[in-house]
N, C-alpha and C positions, 0 to 999 in steps of 0.2 A: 504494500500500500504506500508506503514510505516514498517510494523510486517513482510510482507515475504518478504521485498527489507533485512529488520536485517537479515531475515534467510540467503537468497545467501551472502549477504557482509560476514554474519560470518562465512558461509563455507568456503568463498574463501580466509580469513585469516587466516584459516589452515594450507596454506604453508610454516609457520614460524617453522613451527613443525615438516616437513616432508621434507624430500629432492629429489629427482632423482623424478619429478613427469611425472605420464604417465597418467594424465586425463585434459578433458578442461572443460570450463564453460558448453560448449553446456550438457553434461549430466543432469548438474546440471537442466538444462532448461528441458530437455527433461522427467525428472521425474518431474519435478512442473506441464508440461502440464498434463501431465497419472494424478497427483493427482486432478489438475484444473477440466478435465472434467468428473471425475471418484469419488469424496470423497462425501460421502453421505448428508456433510452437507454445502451445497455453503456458508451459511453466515459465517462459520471463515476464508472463503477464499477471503475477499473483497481488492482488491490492488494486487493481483496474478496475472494476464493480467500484470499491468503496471512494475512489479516488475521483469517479465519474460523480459520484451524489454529491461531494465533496465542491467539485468545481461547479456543480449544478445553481449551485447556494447563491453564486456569485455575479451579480449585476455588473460589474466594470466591464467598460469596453476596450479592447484590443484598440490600443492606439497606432496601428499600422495602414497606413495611408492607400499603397495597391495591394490587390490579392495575390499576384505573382510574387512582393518582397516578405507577404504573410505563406506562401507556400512554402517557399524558401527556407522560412526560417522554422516552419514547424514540421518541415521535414528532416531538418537536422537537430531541432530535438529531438523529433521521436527517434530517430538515427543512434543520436546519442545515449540516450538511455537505454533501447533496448540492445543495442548492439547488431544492427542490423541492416547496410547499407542498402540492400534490395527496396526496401519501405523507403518509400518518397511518399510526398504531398504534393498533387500539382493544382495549376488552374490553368483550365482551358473550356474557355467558350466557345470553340469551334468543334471540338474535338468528336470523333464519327468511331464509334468504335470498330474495331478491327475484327474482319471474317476471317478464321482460319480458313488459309486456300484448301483447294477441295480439288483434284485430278479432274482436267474437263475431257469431257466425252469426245477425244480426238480419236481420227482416222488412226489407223498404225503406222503409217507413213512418218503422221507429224508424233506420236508418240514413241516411237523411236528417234526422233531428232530433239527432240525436246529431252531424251533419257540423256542421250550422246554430249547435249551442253551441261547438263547440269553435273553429270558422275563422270569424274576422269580416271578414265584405265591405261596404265603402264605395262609390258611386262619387260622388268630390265634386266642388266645380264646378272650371268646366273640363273637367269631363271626365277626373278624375286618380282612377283607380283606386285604390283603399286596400284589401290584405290582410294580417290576421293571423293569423298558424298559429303555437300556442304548442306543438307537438310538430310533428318533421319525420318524416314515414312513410316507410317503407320500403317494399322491392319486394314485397314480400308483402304489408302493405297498400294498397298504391296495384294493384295488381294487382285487389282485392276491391272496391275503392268507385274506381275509378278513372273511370267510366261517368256515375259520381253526381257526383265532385267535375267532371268536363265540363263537367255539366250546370247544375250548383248555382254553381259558382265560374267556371271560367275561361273558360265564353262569353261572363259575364258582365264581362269583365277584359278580353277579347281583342279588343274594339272603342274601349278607353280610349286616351285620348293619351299617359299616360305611367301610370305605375304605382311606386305607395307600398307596401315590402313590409316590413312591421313584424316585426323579429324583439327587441322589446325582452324580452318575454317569454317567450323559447324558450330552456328550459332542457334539453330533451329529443329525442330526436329517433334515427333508425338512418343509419348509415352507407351504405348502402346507397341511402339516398333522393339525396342531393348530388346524383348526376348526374342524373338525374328533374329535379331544380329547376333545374339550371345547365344545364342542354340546351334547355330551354323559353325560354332568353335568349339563345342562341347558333343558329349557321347547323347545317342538317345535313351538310354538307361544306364544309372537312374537321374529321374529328373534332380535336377538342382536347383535351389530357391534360392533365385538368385538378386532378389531385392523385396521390401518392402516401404509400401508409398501410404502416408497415411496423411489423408483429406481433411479436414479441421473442419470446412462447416458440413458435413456430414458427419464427422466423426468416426470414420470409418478408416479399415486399415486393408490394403488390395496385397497382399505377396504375390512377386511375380516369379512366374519357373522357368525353367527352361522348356522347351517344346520336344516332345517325344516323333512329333510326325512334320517334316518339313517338306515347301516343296523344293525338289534336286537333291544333291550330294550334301555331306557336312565336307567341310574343310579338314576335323579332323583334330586331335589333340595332342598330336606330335611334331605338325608342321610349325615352324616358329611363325610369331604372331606380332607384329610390334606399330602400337599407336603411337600418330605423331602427337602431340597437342602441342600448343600458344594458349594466351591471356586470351587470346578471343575466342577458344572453344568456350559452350556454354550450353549450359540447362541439361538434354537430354543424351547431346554428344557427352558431358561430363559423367553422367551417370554410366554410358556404355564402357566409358575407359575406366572406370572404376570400379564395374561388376567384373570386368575383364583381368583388371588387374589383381584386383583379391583375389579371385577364383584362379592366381597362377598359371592361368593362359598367355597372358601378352605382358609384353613388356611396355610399358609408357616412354616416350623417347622427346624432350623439348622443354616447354618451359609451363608451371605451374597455369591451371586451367580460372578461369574466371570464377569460378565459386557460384554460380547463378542456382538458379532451382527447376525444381520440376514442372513448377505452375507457379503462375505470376496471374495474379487479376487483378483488371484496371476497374475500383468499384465508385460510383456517385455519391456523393456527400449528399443530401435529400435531394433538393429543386436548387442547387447554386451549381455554378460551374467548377467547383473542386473535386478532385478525384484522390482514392489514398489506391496507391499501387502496393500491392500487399503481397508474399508468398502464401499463398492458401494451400501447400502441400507439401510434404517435404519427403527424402529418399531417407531410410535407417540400411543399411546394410547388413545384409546377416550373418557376416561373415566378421566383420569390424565392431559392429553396432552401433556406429557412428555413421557419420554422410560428408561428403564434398559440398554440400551447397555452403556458401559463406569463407570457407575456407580455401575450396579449390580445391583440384588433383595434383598430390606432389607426384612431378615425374622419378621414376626409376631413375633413368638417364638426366640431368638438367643440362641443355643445352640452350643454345638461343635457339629461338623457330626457325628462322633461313638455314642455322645448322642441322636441323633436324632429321633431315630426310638425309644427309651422309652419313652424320650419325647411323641411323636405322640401316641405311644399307652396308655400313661395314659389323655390325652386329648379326645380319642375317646374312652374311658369308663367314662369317664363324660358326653359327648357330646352322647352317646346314653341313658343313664339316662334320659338329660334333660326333654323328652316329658313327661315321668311320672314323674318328680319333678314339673314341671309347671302346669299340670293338677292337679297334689295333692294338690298341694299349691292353686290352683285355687278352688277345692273343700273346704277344709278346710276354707276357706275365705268365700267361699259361705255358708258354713252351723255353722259359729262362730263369723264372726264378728260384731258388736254391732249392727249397723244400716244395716238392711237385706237389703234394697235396693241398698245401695251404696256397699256390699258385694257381691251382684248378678251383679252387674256393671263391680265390678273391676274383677271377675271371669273371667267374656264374653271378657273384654278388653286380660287379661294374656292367655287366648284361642287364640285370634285372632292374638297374635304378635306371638305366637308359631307355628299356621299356616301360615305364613308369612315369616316363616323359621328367626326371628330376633335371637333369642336363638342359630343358627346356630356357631356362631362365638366364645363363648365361649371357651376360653384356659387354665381355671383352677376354681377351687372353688372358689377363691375370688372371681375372674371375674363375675362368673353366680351370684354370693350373693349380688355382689354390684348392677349390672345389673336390678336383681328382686325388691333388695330394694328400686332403683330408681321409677322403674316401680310402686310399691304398692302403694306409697306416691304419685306420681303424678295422678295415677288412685284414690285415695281418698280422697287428700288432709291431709291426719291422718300419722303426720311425726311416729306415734309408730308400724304403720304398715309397717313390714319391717323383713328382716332377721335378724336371731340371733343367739349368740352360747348359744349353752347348759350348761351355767356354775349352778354348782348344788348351792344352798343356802349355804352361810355358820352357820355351828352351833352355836346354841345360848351359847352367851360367859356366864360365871360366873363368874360375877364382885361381887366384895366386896361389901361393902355400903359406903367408904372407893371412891372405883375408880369409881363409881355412880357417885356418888357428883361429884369431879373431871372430868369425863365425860360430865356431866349436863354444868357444867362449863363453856366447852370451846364449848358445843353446842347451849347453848343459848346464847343472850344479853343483859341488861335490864339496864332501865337509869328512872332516872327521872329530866324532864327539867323544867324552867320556868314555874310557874301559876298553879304547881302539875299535870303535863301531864307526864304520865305513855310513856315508851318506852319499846317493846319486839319483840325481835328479832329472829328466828332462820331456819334451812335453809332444813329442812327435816322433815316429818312427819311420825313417830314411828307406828309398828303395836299394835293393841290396848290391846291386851296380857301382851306384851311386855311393853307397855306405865304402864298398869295397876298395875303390877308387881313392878312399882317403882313411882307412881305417888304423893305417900306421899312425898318421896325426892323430887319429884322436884314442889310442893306444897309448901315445905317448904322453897329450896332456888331459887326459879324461880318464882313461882306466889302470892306468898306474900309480894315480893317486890314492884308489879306495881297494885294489888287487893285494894287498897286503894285510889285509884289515882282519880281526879275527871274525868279526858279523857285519851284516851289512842290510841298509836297509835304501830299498829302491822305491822312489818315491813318482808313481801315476797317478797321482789324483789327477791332475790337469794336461794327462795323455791324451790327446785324441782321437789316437789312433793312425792311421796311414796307411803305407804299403805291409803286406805280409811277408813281403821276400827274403828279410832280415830277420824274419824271427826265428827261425832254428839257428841261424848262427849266433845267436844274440842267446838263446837258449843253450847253445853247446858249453859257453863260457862255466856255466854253472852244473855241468856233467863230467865227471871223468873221462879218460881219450881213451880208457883200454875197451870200450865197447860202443859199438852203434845203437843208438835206442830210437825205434818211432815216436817220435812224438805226438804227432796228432796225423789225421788223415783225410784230405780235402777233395769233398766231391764238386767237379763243377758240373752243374745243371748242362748247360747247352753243349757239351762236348761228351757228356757221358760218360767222364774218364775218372780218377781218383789218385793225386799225388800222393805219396808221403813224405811228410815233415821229416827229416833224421837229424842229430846229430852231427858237426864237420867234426871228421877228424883231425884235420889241420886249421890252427888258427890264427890270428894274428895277436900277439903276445902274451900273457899268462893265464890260464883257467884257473877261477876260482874254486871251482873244484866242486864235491858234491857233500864234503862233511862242512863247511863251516854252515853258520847259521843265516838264514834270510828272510826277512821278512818283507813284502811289498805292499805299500800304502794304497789305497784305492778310492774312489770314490765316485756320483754318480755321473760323474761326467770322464771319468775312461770308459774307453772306446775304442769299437775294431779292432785293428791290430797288438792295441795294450790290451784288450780283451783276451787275445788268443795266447799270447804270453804268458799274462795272469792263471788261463783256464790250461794251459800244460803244464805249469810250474804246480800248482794246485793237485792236479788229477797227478803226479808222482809225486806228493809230498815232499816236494823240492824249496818249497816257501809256506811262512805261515803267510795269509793275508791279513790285514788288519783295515778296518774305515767304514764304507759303505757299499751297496749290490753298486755293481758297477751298469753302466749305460743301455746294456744287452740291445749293444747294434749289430754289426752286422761286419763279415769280410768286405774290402772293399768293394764298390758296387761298380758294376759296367754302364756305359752310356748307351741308350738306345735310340732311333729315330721312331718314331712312329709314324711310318709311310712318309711320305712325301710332303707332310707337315713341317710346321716350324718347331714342332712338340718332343721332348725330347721327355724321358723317364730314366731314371737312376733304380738301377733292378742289382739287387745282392745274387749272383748266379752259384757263387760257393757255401759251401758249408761245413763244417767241422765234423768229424765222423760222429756218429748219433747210434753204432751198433751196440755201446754200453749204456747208451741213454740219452738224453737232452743233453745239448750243448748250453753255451751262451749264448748264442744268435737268441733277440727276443727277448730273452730273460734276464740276463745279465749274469755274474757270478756271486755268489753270496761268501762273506769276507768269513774268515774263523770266528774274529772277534769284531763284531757287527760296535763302532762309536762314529763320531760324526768326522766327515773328512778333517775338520777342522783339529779337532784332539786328538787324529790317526798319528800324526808322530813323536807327540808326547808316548802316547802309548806305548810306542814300539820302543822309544829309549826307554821306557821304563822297566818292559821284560828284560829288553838284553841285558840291564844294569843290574836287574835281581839274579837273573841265570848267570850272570859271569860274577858274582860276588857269591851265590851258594857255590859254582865250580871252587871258585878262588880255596873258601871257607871246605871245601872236602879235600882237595888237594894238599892243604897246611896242615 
């Protein structure tokens, strides 16, 4: 009551402003009632009744001189209060009111020339159909030309790969038409209620469905689907891109829609010439609960409108791609990745969301990649399975021996602490070429520093992993030379074959051997190849572990194309022998003594400090 009793009071202190007035309060009253029992949304009108008897009381006249600067101005109060720029106030004395046009009873001739200006048909390359329809027709006229627009428009449409539906221009349109348009993109069962419009001076509320029997083809709910809009769509074009777009059919492409409504009526204030332009309906959506009138349709895409239609056509040359990027990639998977079962899994899963139309909605390559890459890793738990770009290797540098060392330097770490416990540290594993190439240097300033130590503790937390090719050699350091031992055993998926890891018998400078003590730090961010390290050192009681499960990533992974795309996927095609059981891959390794990376090597100096002081202490 509060809010529209401020609106009358603050009309009718307008008089201050205006002189020789020729209006009284009762207008004032007379348009609050036409808004009362006429505006689409009764709840901003609660205290309108009392506020109407209220102003009734009141004999002063509106000292506002024309009816046009009194329209004006009580159109923007009621504007203001209720929140509602659609409600205007006008005055016009001339004014005839407006016949919705009506299809006139043309020859065929001119009813197909008449279709041919008003709906423009593209079909551009690729194969991407382009329609625009600047008025949406109703059951009555699509009923009369429905035979014609078959014929003229949608055979034409009905064999395209994707389809461009411009409603940048659609300011017009019957309510009536929506489901006609939104059924044509939808299955015939089951129906879907795909809006409700609820009428204020009736009081009544219409849900509308989708339509189970149409006349022609549907278009289909796989084919991509993408609405232009602008500021200038409006009223019933807004509602079509909005059932459209909640219901996960099309994608919106341009710029935020006008906010208009379903129904506007232009109504007479008694016997004077003012009219109150009102919404007398409004759309709830049933999917949302909510409506675009007032607000507008946010686009998916926001582009400027001139941009719009390139926009849309570089999304619908992606979005026809996608069925063979997802089946590629689903093959590819299926005949490469490490463990064939869970490759033939995730296959079937990445088929079945594609039939499912989920890949529909994709609006650019990031999208589809992040999308996928979500999907791989959920589908197999293996975070390395995933998309990738194609960055090419970079060339092997030629360092000095000089920037070797220096290099070595700042990539290892090495300490020796209390009780002669060896410390070594570093955060990437080298391929073995490349290790080999230089391994006298870092022999000489890396591992004959801690080669002497009575224990020693190697620290991966912040390993990442790398190449594998170094790891049995890296492994042998800590095996004695009078025998060969398999270490691990790697199956690659796409070659069918199965290496084994051994032991070198020859190395480059001194093996630590297999009696001293070793413990290696971990945590959840080692990875791959400090993975495989950890998980053979472990599986022969060659090391305690100490920290956290490590990463449970993956051997390094291969790069693959996906057909003739720009799409590349990172596929793990190895795997660690699995005949005694689960590897790491996935899971990661579980430490002996499970504490937080952070207090892993306190920990570890603190056993070896207790076990070489009980040694010391039985020895004495």
């Amino acid at each position: 009551m509060t809010k529209i009793f401020f609106l009358v009071a603050s009309l009718l202190v307008l008089r201050n402003v205006f002189i020789h007035a020729s209006f009284t309060p009762s207008l004032i009253i007379d348009m609050a009632k036409i808004i009362m029992g006429n505006y689409c949304s009764p709840e901003k009108l609660v205290g309108m009744k009392e506020a109407i008897e209220a102003a009734s009381s009141n004999t002063e006249v509106i000292d506002i001189p024309d009816a046009e600067t009194l329209a004006n101005v009580l159109s923007a109060g009621f504007q203001t209060i209720i929140k509602d720029q659609r409600l205007r106030i006008s005055y016009e004395p001339n004014y005839i009111p407006a016949v919705s046009p009506k299809m006139p009873p043309l020859p065929p001739e001119q009813l197909i020339a008449v279709l041919q200006t008003s709906i423009k048909l593209d079909i551009l390359e690729g194969n991407i159909g382009y329609l625009r329809i600047d008025h949406i027709l109703g059951e009555e006229a699509v009923d009369k030309v429905g035979p014609l627009l078959l014929d003229l428009i949608w055979s034409k449409i009905l064999p395209t790969s994707a389809l461009i539906f411009d409603l940048r221009y659609t300011g017009s349109g019957d309510i009536s038409g929506i489901p006609y348009i939104v059924s044509y993109f939808t299955e015939a069962e089951p129906l879907i209620h795909i809006d409700s419009v609820y009428d204020r001076p009736s009081d009544t509320t219409t849900k509308l469905f989708s339509m189970s029997t149409l006349l022609g083809e549907r278009y289909g709910i796989t084919k991509p689907l993408i609405i232009l809009t602008s500021k200038n769509t409006k009223g019933i074009a807004e509602d079509v891109a909005y059932c459209l777009q909640n219901l996960k059919r099309a994608t919106t492409v341009g710029e935020k829609t006008a906010g208009g409504s379903v129904k506007i009526s232009k109504i007479k204030v008694g016997d004077t010439d003012f009219y109150v332009t009102v919404p007398t309906a409004k759309s709830i959506n049933p999917i949302t609960g909510s409506t675009w009138e007032v607000t507008g349709v946010t686009p998916d895409v926001e582009v400027n409108a001139e941009d719009a239609l390139a926009t849309a056509i570089k999304i619908a040359n992606l979005r026809v791609q996608v069925p063979a990027i997802i089946e590629g990639s689903a093959t590819l998977i299926a005949d490469n990745y490490a463990f064939e079962n869970i490759g033939a899994d995730v296959a079937e899963k990445l088929k079945g969301l594609l039939a499912k139309g989920y890949y529909n909605m994709v609006v650019s390559k990031d999208s589809l990649e992040a999308k996928l890459s979500t999907d791989l890793k959920t589908f197999s738990g293996d975070k390395s399975l995933k998309t990738t770009s194609n960055t090419p290797p970079l060339p092997p540098m030629n360092y000095s021996p000089e920037m070797y060392i220096e290099l070595i330097k700042v990539s290892f770490h090495t300490d020796i602490f209390e009780n002669n416990v060896g410390y070594l540290r570093f955060d990437m594993f080298g391929d073995f070429e490349e290790v080999k190439a230089i391994a006298q240097i870092i022999v000489e300033h890396v591992w004959n520093k801690v080669v002497n130590t009575d224990a020693l503790i190697i620290d991966l937390r912040n390993n990442l992993g790398g190449p594998t090719t170094a790891i049995a050699g890296f492994c042998s350091y800590f095996f004695d030379a009078d025998k060969q031992i398999v270490l691990d055993k790697l199956y690659d998926r796409p070659s069918g074959t199965i290496t084994e890891l051994r032991t070198l018998p020859d190395l480059t400078g001194t093996r630590y051997g297999s009696k001293k003590s070793l413990i290696i730090l971990t945590s959840g961010a080692t990875a791959g190849a400090a993975e495989e390290f950890v998980y053979i050192m472990k599986k022969f009681g060659r090391a305690m572990i100490i920290g956290e499960t490590t990463a449970g990533a993956s051997h390094p992974p291969r790069i693959f194309r996906v057909g003739e795309t720009n799409i590349f996927l990172s596929i793990p095609t190895v795997h660690s022998d699995t005949t005694a059981g689960p590897t790491w891959e996935g899971a990661g390794i579980t430490p002996h003594i499970p504490v937080s990376a952070d207090a892993a090597l306190e920990t570890a100096k603190g056993i070896f400090n207790k076990h070489i002081a009980e040694q010391k202490q039985t020895t004495s």
